[in-house]
VEXTI-874258 format. One record per residue (C-alpha): residue in three letters; residue number from 1; x, y, z. Coordinates in Angstrom, 3 decimals. Layout:
! VEXTI-874258
<r><kolfi>Ala</kolfi><pase>NUM</pase><u>X</u><v>Y</v><w>Z</w></r>
...
***
This chain:
! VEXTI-874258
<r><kolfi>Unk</kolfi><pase>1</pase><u>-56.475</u><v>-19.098</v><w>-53.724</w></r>
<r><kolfi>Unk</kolfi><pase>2</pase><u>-60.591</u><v>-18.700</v><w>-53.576</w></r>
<r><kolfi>Unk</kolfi><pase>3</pase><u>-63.536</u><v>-19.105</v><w>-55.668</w></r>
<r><kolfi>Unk</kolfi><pase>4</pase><u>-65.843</u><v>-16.290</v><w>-54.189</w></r>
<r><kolfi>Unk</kolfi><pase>5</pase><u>-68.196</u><v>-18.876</v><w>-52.670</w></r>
<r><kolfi>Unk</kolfi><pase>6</pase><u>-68.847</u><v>-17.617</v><w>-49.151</w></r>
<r><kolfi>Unk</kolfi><pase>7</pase><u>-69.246</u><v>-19.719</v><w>-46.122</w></r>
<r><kolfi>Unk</kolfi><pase>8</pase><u>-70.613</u><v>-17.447</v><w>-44.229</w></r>
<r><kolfi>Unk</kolfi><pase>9</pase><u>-70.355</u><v>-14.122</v><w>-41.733</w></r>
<r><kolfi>Unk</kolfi><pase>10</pase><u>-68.435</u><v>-13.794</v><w>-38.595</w></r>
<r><kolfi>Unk</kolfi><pase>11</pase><u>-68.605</u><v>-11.023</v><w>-36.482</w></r>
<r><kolfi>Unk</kolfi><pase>12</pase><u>-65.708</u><v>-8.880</v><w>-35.640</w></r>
<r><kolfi>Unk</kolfi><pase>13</pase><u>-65.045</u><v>-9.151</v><w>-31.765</w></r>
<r><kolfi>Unk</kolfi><pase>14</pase><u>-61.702</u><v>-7.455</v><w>-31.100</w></r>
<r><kolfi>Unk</kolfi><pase>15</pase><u>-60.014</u><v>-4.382</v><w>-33.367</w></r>
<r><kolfi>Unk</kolfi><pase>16</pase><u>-56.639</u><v>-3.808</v><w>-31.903</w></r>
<r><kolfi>Unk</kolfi><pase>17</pase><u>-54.657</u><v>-0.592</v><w>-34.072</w></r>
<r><kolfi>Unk</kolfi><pase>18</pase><u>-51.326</u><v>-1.122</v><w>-33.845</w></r>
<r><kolfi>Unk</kolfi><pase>19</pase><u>-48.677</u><v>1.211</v><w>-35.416</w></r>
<r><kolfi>Unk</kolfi><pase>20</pase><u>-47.541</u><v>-0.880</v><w>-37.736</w></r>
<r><kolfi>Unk</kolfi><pase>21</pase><u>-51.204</u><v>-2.583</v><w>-38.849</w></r>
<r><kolfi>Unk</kolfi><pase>22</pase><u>-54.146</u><v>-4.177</v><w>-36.861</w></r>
<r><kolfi>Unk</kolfi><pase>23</pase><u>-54.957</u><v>-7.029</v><w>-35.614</w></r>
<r><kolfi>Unk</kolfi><pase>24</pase><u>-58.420</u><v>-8.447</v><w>-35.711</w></r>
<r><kolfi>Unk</kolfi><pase>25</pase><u>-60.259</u><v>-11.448</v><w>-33.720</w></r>
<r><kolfi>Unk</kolfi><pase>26</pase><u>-63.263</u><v>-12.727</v><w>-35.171</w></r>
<r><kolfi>Unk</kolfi><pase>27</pase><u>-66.309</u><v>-15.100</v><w>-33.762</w></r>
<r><kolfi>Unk</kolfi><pase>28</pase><u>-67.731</u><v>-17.000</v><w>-36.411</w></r>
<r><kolfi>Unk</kolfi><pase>29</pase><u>-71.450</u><v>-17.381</v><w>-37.069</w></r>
<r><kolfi>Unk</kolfi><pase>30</pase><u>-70.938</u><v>-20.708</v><w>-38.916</w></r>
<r><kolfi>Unk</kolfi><pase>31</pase><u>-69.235</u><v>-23.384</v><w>-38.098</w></r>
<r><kolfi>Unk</kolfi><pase>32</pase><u>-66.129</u><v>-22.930</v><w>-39.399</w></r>
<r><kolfi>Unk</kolfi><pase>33</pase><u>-63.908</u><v>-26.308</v><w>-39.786</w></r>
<r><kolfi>Unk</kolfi><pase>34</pase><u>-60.492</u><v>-27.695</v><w>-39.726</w></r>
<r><kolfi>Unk</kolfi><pase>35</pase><u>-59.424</u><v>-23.677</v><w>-38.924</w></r>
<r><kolfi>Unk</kolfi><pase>36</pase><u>-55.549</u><v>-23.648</v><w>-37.715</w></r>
<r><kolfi>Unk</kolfi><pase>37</pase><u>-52.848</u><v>-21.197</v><w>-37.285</w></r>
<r><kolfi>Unk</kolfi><pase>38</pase><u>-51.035</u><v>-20.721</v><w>-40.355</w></r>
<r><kolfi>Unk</kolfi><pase>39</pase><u>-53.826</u><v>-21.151</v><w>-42.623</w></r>
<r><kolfi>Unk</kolfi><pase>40</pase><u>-55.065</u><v>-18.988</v><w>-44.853</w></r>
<r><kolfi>Unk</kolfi><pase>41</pase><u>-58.241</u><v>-17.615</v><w>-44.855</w></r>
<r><kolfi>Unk</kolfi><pase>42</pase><u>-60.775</u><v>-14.508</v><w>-46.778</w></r>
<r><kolfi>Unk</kolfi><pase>43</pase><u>-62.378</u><v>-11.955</v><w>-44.750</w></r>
<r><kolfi>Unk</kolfi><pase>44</pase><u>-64.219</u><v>-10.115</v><w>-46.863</w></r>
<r><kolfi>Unk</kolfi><pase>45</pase><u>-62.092</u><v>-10.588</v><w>-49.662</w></r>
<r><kolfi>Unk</kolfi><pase>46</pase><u>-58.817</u><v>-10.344</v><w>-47.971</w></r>
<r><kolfi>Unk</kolfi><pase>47</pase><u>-56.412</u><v>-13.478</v><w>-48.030</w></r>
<r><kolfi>Unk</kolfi><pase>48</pase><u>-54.969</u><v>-13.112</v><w>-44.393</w></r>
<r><kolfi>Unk</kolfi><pase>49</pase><u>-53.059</u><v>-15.640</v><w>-42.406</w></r>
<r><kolfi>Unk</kolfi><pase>50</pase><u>-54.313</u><v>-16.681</v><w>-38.757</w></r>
<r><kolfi>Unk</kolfi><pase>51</pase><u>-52.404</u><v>-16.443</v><w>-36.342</w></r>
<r><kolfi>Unk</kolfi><pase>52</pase><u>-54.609</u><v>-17.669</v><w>-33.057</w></r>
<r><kolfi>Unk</kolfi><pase>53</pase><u>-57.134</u><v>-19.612</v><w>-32.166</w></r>
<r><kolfi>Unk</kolfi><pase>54</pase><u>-59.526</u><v>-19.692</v><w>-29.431</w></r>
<r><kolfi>Unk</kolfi><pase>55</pase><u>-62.948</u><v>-21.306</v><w>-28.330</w></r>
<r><kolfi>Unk</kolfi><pase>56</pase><u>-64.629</u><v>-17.696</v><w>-29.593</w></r>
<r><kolfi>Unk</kolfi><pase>57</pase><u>-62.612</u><v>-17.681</v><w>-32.541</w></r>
<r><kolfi>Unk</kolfi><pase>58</pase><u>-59.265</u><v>-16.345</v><w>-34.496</w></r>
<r><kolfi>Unk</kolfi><pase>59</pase><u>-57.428</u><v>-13.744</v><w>-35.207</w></r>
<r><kolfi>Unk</kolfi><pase>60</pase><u>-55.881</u><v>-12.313</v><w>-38.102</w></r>
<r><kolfi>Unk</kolfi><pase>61</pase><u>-52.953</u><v>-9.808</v><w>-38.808</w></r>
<r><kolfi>Unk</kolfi><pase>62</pase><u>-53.326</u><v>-6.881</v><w>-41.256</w></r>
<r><kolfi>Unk</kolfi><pase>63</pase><u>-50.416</u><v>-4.728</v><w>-42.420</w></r>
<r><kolfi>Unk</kolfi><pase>64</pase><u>-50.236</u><v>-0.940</v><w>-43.365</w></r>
<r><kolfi>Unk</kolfi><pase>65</pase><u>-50.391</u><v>-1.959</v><w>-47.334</w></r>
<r><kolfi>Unk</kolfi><pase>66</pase><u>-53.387</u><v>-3.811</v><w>-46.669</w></r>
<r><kolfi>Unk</kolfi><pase>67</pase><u>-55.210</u><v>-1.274</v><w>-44.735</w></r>
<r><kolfi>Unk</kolfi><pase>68</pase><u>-53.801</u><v>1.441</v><w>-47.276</w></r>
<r><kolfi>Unk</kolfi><pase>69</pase><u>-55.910</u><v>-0.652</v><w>-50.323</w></r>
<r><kolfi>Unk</kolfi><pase>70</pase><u>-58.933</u><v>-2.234</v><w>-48.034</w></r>
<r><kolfi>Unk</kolfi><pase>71</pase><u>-62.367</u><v>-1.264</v><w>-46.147</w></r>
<r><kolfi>Unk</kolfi><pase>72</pase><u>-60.617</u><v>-2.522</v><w>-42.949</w></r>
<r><kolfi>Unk</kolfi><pase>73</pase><u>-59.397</u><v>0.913</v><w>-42.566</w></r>
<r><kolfi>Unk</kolfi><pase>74</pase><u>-62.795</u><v>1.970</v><w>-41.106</w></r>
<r><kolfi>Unk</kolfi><pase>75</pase><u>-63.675</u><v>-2.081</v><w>-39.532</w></r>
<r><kolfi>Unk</kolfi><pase>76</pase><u>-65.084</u><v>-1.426</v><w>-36.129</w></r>
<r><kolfi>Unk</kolfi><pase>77</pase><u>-66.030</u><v>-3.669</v><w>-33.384</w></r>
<r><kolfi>Unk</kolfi><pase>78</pase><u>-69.291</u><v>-5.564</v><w>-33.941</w></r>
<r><kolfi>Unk</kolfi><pase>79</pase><u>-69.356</u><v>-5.002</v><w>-37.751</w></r>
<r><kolfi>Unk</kolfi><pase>80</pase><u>-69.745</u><v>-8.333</v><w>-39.579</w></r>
<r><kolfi>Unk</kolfi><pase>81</pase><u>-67.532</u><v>-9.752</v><w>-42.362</w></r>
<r><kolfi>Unk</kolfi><pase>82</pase><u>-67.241</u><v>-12.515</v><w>-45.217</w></r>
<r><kolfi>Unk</kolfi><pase>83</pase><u>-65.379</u><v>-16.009</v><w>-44.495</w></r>
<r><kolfi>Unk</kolfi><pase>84</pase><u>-64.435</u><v>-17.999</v><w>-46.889</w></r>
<r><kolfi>Unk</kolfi><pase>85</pase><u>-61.113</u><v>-20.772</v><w>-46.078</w></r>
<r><kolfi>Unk</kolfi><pase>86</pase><u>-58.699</u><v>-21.420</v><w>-49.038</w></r>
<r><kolfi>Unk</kolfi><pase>87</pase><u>-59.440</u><v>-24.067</v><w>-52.102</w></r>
<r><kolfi>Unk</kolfi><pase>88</pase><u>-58.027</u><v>-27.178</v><w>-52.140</w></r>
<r><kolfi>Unk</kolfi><pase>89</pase><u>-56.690</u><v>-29.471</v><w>-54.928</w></r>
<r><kolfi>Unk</kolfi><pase>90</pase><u>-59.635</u><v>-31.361</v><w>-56.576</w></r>
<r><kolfi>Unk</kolfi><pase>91</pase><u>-62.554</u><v>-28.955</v><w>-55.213</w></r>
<r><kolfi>Unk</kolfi><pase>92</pase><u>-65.478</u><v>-27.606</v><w>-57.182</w></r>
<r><kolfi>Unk</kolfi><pase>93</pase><u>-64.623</u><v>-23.692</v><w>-58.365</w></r>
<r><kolfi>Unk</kolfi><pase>94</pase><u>-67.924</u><v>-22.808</v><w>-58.787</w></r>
<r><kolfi>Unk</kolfi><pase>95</pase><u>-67.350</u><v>-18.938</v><w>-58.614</w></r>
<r><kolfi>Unk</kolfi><pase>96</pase><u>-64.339</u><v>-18.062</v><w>-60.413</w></r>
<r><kolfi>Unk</kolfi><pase>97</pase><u>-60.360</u><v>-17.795</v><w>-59.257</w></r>
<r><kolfi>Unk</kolfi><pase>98</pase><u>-60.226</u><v>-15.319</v><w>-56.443</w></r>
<r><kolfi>Unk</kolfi><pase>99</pase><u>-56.903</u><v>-14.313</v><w>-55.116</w></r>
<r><kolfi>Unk</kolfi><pase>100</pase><u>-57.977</u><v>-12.051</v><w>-51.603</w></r>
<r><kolfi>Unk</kolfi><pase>101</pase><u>-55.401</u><v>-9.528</v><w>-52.988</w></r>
<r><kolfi>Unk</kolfi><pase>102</pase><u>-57.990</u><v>-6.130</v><w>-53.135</w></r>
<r><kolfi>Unk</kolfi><pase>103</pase><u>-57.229</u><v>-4.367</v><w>-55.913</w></r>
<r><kolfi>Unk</kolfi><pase>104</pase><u>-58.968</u><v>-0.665</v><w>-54.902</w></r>
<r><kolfi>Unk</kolfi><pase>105</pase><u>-62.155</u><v>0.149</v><w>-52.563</w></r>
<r><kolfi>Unk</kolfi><pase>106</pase><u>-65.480</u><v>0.726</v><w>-54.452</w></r>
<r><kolfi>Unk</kolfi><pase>107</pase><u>-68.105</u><v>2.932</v><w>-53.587</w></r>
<r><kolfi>Unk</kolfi><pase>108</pase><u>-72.472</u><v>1.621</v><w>-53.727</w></r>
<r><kolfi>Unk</kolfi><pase>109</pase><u>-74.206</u><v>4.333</v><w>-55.693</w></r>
<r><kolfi>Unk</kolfi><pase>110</pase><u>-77.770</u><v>2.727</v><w>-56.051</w></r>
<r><kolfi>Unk</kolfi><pase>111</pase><u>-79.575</u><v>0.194</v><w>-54.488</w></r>
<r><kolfi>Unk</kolfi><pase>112</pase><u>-82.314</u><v>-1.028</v><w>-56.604</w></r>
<r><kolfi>Unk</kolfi><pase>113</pase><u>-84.666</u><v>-4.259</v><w>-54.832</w></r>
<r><kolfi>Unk</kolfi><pase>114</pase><u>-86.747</u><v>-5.804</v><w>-57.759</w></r>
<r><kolfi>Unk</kolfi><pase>115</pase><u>-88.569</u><v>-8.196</v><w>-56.475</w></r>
<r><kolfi>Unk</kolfi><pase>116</pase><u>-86.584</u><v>-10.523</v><w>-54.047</w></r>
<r><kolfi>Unk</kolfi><pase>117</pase><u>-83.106</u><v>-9.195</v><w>-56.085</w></r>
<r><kolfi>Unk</kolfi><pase>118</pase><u>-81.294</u><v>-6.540</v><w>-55.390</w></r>
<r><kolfi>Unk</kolfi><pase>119</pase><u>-79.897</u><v>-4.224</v><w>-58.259</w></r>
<r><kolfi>Unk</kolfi><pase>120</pase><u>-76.067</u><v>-2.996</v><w>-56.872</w></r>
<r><kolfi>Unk</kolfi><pase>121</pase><u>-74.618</u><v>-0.265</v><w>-59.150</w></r>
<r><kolfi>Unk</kolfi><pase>122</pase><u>-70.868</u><v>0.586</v><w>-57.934</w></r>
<r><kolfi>Unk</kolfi><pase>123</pase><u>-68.274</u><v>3.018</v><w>-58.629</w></r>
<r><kolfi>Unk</kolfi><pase>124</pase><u>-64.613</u><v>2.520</v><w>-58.394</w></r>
<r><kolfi>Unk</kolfi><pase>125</pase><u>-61.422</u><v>4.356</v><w>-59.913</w></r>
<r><kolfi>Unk</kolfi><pase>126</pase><u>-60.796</u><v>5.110</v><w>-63.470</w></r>
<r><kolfi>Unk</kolfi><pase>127</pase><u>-58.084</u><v>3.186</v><w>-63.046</w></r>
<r><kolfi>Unk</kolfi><pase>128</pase><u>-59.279</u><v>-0.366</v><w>-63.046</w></r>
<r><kolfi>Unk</kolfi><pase>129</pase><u>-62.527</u><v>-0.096</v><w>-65.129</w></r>
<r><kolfi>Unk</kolfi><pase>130</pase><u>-60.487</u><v>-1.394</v><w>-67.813</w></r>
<r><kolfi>Unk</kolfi><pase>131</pase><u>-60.538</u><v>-4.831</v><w>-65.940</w></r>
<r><kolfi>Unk</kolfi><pase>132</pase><u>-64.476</u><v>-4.724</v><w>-65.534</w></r>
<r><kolfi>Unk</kolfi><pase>133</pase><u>-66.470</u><v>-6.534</v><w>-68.552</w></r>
<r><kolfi>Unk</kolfi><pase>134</pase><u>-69.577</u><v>-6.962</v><w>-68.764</w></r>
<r><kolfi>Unk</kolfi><pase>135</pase><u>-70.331</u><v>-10.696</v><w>-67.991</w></r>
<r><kolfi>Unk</kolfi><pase>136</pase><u>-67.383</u><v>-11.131</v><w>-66.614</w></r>
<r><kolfi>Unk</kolfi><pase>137</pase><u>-66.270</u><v>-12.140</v><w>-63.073</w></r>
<r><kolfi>Unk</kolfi><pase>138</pase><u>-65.881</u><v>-9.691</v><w>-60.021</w></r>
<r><kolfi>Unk</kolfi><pase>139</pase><u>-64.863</u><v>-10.079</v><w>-55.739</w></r>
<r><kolfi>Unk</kolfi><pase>140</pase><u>-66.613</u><v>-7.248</v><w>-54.158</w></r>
<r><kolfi>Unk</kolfi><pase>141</pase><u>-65.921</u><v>-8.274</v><w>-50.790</w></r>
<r><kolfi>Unk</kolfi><pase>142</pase><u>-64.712</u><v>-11.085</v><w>-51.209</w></r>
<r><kolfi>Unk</kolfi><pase>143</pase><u>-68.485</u><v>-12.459</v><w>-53.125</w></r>
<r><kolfi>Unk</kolfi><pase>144</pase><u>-67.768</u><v>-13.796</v><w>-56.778</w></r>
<r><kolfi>Unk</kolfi><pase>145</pase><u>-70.708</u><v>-12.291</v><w>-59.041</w></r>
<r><kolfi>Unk</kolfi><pase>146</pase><u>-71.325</u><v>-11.762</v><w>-62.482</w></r>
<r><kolfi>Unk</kolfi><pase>147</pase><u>-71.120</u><v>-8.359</v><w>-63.908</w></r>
<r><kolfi>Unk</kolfi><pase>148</pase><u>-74.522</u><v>-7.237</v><w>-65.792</w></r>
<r><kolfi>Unk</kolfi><pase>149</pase><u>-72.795</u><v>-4.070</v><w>-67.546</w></r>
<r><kolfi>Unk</kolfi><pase>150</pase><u>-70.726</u><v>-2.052</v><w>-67.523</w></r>
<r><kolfi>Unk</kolfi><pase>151</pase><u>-70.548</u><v>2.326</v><w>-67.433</w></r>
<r><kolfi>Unk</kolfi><pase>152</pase><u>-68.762</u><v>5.388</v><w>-67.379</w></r>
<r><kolfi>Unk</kolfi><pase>153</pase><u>-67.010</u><v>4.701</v><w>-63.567</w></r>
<r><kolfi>Unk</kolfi><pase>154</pase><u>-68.895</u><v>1.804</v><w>-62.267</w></r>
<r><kolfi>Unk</kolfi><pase>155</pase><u>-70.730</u><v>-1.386</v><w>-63.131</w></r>
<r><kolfi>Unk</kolfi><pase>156</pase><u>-73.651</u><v>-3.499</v><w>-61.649</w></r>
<r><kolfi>Unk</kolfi><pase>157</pase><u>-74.412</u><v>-6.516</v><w>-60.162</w></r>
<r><kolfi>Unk</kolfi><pase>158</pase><u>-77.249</u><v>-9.020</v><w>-59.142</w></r>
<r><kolfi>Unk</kolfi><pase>159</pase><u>-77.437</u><v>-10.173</v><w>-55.753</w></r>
<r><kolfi>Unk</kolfi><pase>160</pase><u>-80.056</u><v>-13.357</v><w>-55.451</w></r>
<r><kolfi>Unk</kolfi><pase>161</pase><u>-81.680</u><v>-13.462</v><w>-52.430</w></r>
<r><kolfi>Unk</kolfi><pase>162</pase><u>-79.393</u><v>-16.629</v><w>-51.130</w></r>
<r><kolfi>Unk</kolfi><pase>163</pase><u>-76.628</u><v>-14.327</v><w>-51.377</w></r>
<r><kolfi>Unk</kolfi><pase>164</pase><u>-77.695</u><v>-11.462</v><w>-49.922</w></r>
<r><kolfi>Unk</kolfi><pase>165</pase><u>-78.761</u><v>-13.983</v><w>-46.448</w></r>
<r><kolfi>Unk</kolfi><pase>166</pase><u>-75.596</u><v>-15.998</v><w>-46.717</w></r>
<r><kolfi>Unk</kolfi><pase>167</pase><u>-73.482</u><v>-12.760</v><w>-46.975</w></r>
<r><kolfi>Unk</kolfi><pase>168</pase><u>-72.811</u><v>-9.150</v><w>-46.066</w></r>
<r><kolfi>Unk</kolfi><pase>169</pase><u>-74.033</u><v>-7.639</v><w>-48.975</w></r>
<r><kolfi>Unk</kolfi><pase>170</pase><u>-77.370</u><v>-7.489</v><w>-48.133</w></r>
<r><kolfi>Unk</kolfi><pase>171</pase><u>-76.498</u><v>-5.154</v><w>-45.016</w></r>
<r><kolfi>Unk</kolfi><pase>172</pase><u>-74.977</u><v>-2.664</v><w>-48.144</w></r>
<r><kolfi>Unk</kolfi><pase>173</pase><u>-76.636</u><v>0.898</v><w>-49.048</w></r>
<r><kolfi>Unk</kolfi><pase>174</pase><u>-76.024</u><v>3.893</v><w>-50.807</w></r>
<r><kolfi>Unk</kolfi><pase>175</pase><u>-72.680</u><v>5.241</v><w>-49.857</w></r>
<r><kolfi>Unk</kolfi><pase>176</pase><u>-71.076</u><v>1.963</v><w>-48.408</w></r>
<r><kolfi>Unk</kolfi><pase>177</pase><u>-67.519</u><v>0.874</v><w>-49.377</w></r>
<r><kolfi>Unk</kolfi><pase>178</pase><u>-66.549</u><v>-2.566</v><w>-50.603</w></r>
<r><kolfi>Unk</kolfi><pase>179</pase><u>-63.415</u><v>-3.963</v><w>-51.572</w></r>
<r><kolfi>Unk</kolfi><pase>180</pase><u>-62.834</u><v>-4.605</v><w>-54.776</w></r>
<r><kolfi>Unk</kolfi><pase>181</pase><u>-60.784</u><v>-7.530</v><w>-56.629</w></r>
<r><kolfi>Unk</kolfi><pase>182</pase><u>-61.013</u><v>-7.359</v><w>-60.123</w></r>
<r><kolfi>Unk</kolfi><pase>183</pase><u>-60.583</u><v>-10.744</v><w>-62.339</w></r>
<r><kolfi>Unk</kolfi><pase>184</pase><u>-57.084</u><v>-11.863</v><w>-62.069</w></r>
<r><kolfi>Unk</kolfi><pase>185</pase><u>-57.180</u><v>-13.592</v><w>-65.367</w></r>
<r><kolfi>Unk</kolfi><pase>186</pase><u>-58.008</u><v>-9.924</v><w>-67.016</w></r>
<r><kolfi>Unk</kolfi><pase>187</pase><u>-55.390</u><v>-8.769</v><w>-65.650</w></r>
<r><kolfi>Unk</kolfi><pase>188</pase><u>-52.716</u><v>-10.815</v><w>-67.250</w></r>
<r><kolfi>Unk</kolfi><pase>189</pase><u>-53.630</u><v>-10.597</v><w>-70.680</w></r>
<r><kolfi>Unk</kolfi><pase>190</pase><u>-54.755</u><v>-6.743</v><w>-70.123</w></r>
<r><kolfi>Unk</kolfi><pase>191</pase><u>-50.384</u><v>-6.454</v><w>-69.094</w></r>
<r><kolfi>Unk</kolfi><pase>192</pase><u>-49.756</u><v>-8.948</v><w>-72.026</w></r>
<r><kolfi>Unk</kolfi><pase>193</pase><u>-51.632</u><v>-7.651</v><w>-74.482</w></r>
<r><kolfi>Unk</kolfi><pase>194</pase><u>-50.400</u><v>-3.633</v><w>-73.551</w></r>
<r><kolfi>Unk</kolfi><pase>195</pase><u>-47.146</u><v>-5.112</v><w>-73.604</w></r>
<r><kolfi>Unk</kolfi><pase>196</pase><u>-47.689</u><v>-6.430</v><w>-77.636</w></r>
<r><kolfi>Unk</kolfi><pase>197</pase><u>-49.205</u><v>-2.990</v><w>-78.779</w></r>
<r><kolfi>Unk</kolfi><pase>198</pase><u>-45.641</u><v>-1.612</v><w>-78.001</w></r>
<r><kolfi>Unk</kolfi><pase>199</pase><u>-43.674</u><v>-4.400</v><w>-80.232</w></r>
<r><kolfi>Unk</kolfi><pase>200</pase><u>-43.995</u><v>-5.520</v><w>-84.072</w></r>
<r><kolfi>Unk</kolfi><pase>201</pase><u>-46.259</u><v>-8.404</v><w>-83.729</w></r>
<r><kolfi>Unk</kolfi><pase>202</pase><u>-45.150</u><v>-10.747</v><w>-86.802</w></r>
<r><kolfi>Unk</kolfi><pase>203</pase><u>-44.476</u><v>-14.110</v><w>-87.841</w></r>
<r><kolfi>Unk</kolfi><pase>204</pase><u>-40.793</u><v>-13.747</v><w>-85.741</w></r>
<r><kolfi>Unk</kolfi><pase>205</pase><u>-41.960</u><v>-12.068</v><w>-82.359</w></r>
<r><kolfi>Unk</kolfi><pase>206</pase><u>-44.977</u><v>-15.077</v><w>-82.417</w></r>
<r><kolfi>Unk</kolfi><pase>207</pase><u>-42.444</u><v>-17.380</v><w>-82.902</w></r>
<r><kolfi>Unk</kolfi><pase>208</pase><u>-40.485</u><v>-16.271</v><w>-80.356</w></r>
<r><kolfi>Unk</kolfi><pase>209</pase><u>-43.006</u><v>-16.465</v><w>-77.923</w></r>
<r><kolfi>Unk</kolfi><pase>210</pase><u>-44.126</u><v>-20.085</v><w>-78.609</w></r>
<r><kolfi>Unk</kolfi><pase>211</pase><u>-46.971</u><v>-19.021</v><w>-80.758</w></r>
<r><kolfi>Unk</kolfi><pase>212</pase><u>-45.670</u><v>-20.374</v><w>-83.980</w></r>
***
C-alpha cells in the first residue's frame, strides 16, 4: 500500500522485452533508502516487486497484465519515472490510500499554466468515470491529487509547482499518457452499492448485513 506522496524520479537505465513481460533497471535521482529485494515499491504508480540491486540501482519485473493496463508499454530507455517505497504501520498518509494496481491509461488533453500552476485536464474511458468525483482523490502516475471537477470523459487537476519539480508531471503535454488508479475506497461502495440496487433493501436485508 501507498499514499501518492512521491519521493522522487529515477531514470530508467535498462528496458529488457521479454516474451513473457519486461524487465526494467532503474538509477535513482534521490536517495532512495533501506531498498532490498523483495520489497515493494511504485514506479509511476505501479506496485512492483524488486528483484536486484546494484550500486546504479534496481530492477523490477513487469508481467503481460501489467503492460496490457500500464504506460510501460511504450517506457523507453532514458525516460524518467515516479518512486515512491511502500507505507509502513504508524506513518503519516498524507495523500490518500494508493494501491499501485492501474486501473486504465489516461490521455492529457490541455495543459493550462496559470501562474506558477499548471491546469491538467485528462481523458480516460467511459468506463471508470463513474469512480472520478469531483474533490475526490486520484493516482495519475502514481501522484495523489485532488480532483477540481469533473466532465463528460475526463476531469482536471492542479499541479503546485512543488509537485510538478518533485515529479514527472511537469515533463506532461498535450497528448501524453498516464496511468490511472482511481480511488480504491470508490470502488467498493460503487460494487456495494450496485450490488443493493439489485435486492429489496428493508428492515431484514439491513439486518442481515449487520446494519440493524
Amino acid at each position: 500500500m501507498f499514499t501518492g506522496l512521491i519521493q522522487g524520479k529515477s531514470k530508467v537505465i535498462r528496458v529488457e522485452k521479454r516474451a513473457k513481460g519486461m524487465k526494467l533497471c532503474l538509477k535513482p535521482l534521490f536517495q532512495l533508502n533501506d531498498l532490498k529485494i523483495g520489497d515493494s515499491i511504485a514506479v509511476s504508480g505501479i506496485c512492483l516487486t524488486v528483484i536486484d540491486t546494484g550500486k546504479e540501482g534496481f530492477c523490477v519485473e513487469l508481467s503481460p497484465e501489467t503492460l496490457s493496463r500500464t504506460t510501460f508499454s511504450y517506457i523507453n530507455q532514458g525516460q524518467e519515472v515516479n518512486l515512491e517505497q511502500s507505507l509502513r504501520l504508524g506513518d503519516r498518509i498524507g495523500g490518500h490510500l494508493v494501491a499501485g494496481h492501474v486501473d486504465t491509461i489516461g490521455v492529457v488533453t490541455d495543459r493550462n499554466e496559470k501562474g506558477e500552476n499548471i491546469i491538467f485536464t485528462f481523458s480516460i474511458p467511459d468506463d471508470w468515470m463513474p469512480y472520478v468525483v469531483e474533490k475526490g482523490s486520484i493516482a495519475i502516475d502514481g501522484i495523489s491529487l485532488t480532483i477540481n471537477r469533473c466532465f463528460g470523459k475526463g476531469f482536471e487537476v492542479n499541479i503546485i509547482p512543488y509537485t510538478a519539480r518533485v515529479t514527472t508531471i511537469g515533463q506532461r503535454k498535450v497528448n501524453d499518457k498516464v496511468n490511472i488508479e482511481t480511488d480504491i475506497i470508490g470502488k467498493y461502495v460503487l460494487r456495494l452499492l450496485s450490488a443493493w440496487q439489485k435486492k429489496k433493501i428493508d428492515e431484514a436485508f439491513l439486518k442481515e448485513h449487520g446494519f440493524w
